[in-house]
C-alpha positions as a Markdown table, in Angstrom:
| # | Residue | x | y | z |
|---|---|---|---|---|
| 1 | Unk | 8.1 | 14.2 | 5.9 |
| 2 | Unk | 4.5 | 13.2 | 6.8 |
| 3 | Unk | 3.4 | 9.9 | 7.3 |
| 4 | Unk | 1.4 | 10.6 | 4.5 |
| 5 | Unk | 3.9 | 11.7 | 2.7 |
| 6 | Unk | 5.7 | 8.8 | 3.4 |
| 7 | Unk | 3.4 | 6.4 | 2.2 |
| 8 | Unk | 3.1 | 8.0 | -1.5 |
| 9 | Unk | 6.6 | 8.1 | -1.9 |
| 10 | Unk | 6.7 | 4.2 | -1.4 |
| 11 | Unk | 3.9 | 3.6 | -3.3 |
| 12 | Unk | 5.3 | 5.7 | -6.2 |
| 13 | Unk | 8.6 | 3.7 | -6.4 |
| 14 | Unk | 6.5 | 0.6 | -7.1 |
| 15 | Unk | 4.8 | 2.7 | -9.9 |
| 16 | Unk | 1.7 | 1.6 | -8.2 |
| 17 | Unk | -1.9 | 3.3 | -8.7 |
| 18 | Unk | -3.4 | 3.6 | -5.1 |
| 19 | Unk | -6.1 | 5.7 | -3.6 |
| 20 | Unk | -6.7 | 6.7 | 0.2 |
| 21 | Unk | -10.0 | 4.3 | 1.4 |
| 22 | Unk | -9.3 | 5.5 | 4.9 |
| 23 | Unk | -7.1 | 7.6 | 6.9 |
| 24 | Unk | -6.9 | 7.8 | 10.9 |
| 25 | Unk | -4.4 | 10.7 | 11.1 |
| 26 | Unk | -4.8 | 10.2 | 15.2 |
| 27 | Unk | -4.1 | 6.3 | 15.1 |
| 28 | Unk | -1.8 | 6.9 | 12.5 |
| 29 | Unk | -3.5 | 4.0 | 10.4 |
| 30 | Unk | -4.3 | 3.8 | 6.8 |
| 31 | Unk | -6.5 | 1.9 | 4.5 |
| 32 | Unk | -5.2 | 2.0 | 0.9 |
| 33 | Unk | -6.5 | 0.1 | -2.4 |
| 34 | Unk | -3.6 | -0.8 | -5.1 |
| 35 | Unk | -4.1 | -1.5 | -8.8 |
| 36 | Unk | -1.3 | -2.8 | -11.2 |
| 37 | Unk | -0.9 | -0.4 | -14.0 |
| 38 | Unk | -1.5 | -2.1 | -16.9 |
| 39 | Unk | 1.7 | -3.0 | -18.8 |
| 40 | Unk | 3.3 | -4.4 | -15.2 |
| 41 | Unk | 3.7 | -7.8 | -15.4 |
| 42 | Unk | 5.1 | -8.4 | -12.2 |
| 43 | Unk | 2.5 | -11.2 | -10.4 |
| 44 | Unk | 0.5 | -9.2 | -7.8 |
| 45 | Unk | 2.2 | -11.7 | -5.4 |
| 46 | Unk | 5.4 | -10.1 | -6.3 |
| 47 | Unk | 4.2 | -6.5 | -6.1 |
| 48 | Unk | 2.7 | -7.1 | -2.6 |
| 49 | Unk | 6.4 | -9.0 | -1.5 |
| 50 | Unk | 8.2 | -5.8 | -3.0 |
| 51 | Unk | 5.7 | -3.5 | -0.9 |
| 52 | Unk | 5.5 | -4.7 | 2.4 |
| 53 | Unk | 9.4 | -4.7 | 2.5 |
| 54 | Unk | 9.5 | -1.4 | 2.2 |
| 55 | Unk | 6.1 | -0.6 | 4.5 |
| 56 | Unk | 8.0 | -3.1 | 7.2 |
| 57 | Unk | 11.2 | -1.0 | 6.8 |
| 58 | Unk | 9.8 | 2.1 | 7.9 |
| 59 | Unk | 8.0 | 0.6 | 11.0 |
| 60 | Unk | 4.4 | -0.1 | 9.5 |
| 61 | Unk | 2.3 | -3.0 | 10.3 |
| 62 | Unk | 1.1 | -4.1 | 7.5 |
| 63 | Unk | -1.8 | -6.2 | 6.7 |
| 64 | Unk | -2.9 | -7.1 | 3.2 |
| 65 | Unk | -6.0 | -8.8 | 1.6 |
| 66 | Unk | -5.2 | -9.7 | -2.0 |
| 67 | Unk | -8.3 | -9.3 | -5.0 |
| 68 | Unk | -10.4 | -7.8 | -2.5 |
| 69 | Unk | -14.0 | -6.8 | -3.8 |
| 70 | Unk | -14.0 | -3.5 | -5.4 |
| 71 | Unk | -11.5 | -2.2 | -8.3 |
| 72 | Unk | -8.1 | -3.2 | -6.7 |
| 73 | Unk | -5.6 | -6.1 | -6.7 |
| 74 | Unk | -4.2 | -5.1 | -3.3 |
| 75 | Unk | -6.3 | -3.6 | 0.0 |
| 76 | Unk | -3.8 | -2.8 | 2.4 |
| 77 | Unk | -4.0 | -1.8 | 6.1 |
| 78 | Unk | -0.9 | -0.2 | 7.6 |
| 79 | Unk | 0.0 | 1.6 | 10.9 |
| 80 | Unk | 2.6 | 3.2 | 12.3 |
| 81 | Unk | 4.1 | 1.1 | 14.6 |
């Protein structure tokens, strides 16, 4: 499984929306904007928490700016560590 591939498959077992904003295939880092779907009520605080645990277990770094400008809750910076 790709890094990539990785990444998505997290990202769909939080029933996230996300889209790519950057990808550095060669310093294996990735800039990602995430968006609650609508009928989640989980607090974005709570998303972010249930996220980064599972970014943090498969050796990412992971930095996270909440509301950032733009159309997501969540901006996200990970690399491989």
């Amino acid at each position: 499984m790709t890094e990539r591939q990785l990444i998505q498959e997290i990202l769909n077992s939080e029933a996230v929306e996300y889209s790519f904003e950057n990808v550095d295939e060669d310093s294996k880092e990735y800039t990602l904007l995430l968006k609650k779907q609508d009928k989640d009520v989980r607090p974005i605080e709570t998303l972010n928490e249930e996220i980064k645990k599972y970014f943090q277990s498969a050796n990412f770094d992971y930095h996270e700016d909440m509301n950032p400008d733009g159309d997501g809750d969540i901006r996200l910076v990970i690399k491989r560590s």
